[in-house]
C-alpha positions in Angstrom: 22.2 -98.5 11.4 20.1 -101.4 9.9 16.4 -99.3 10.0 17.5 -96.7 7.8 18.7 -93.6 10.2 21.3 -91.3 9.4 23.7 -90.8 11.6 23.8 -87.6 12.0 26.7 -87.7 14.9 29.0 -88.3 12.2 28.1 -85.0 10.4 29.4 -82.0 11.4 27.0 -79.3 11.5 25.6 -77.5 8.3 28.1 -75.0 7.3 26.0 -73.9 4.3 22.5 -72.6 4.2 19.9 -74.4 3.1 19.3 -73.9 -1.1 23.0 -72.9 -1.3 25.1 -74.5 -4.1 27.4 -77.2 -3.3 31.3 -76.1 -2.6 33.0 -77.1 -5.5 35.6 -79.8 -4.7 38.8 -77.8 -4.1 41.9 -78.7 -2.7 41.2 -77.7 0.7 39.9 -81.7 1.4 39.8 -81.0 5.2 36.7 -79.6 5.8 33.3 -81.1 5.3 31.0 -79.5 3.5 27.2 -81.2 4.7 24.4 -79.3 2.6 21.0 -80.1 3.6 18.8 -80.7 0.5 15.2 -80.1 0.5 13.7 -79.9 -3.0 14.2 -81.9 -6.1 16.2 -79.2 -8.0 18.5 -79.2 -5.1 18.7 -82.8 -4.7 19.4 -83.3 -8.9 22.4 -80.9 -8.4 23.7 -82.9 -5.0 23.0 -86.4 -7.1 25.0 -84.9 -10.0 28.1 -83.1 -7.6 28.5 -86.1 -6.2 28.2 -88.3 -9.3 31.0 -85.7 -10.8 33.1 -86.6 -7.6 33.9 -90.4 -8.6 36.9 -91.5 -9.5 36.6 -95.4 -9.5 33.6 -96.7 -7.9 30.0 -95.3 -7.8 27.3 -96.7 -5.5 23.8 -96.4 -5.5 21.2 -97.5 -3.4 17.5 -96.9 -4.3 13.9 -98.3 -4.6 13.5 -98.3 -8.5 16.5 -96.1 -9.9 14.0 -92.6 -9.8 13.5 -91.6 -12.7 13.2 -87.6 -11.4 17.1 -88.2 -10.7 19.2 -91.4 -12.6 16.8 -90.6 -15.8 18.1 -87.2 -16.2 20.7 -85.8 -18.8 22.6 -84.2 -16.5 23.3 -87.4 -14.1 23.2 -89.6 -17.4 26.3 -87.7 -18.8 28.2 -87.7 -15.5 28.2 -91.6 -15.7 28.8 -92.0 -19.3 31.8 -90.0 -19.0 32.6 -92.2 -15.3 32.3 -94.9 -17.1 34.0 -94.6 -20.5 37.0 -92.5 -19.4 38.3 -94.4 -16.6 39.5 -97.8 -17.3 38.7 -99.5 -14.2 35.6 -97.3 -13.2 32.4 -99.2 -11.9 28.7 -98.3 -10.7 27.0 -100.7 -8.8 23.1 -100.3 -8.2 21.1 -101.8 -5.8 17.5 -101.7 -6.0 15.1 -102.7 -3.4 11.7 -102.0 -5.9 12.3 -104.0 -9.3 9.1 -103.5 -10.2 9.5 -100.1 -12.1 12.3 -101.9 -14.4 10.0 -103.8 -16.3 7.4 -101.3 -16.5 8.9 -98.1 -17.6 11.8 -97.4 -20.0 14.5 -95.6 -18.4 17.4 -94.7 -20.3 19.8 -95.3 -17.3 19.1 -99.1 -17.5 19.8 -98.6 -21.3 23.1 -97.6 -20.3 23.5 -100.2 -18.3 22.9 -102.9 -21.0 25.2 -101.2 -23.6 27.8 -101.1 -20.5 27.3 -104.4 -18.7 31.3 -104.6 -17.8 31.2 -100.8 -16.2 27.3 -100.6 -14.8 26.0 -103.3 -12.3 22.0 -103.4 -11.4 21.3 -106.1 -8.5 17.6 -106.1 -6.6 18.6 -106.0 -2.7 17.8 -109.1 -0.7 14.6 -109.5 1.2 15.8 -107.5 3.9 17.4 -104.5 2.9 14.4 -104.0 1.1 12.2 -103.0 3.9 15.4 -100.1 4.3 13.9 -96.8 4.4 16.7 -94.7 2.3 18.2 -93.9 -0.8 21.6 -92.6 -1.3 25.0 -92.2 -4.0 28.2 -92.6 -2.8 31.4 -91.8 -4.8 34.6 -93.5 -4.2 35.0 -93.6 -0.3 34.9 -89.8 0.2 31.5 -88.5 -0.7 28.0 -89.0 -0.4 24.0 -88.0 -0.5 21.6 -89.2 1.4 18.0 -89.4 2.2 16.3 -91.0 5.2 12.9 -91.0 3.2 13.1 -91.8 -0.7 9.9 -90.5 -1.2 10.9 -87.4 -0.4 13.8 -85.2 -1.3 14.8 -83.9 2.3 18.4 -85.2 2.7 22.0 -84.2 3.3 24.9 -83.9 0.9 28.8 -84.2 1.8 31.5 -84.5 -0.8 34.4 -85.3 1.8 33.3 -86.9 4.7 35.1 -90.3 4.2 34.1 -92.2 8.1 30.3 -91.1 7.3 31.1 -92.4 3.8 32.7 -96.2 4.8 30.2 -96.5 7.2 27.6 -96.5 4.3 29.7 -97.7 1.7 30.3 -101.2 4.0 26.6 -101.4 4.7 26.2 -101.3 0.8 29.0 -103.7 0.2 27.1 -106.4 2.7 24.1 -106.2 1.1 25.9 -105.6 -2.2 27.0 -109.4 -1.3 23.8 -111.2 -0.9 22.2 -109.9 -3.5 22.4 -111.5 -6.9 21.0 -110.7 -10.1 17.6 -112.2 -10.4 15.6 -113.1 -13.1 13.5 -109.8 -13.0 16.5 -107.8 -13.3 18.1 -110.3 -16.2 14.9 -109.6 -18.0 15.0 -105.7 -17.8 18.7 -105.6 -18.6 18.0 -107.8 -22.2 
């Protein structure tokens, strides 16, 4: 799963049609609930479901943190309140574009530097950069996805925890080589 495919074996099939809201995240834990996205409006309200679902962790993978979804106040709120009513709550951000950091303002990398001990922004190594995909996962349960980030086609599960680790330790290993580089030092000052 290195070139940026989703898997979509692992999904079950679309129990929802497409533009339909997401399920809210009942009790009944069971099922999965896959949504297939296919506009920004819809992928804004997926990004912000599954924001709403973390708990503890919060991983993002993305080319420059797009501002048409992590510079919005509706995903903006979501993490300040992740963040600042959970005591051991963390977002980790991995961008494989750092370019856009220096260049435009974007009030989620404000966050960040007021949060440094709760928000985490690394540039991806060298080769997870040539990665053709974006996604948020929360926790180890749920998860949107895009093949392409330059467009919003995707798919959207808030319970589908094997999809979700097999993601989640793809993230974690780059998540490891990457350090905070000089670029991203800058932008965070």
């Amino acid at each position: 799963m290195t070139t940026g495919e989703l898997d979509f074996t692992r999904f079950a099939q679309r129990t929802s049609a497409p533009g339909a809201a997401l399920p809210e995240n009942s009790g009944s834990l069971e099922q999965n609930q896959i949504r297939v996205i296919s506009s920004l409006e819809e992928m804004r309200a997926a990004v912000e479901a599954v924001a709403a679902s973390a708990q503890r962790l919060m991983s993002i993978y993305t080319p420059d943190l797009e501002p048409d979804l992590y510079d919005q106040n509706g995903f903006l709120d979501i993490m300040k309140r992740f963040v600042l009513a959970r005591r051991f709550a963390k977002a980790r951000v991995l961008l494989s574009d750092t370019t856009r950091l220096l260049r435009d303002n974007n009030r989620f990398i404000a966050m960040g530097r007021r949060l440094t001990s709760c928000i985490d922004i690394r540039p991806a190594v060298a080769g997870a950069r040539q990665r053709a995909c974006a996604y948020l996962i929360a926790d180890d349960r749920a998860i949107v996805y895009r093949v392409h980030p330059d467009r919003w086609d995707g798919v959207a599960d808030l319970n589908n925890p094997p999809v979700v680790r097999q993601y989640l330790d793809e993230f974690d290993e780059i998540w490891q080589a990457s350090s905070p580089d000089e670029v991203a030092r800058q932008s965070l000052r």
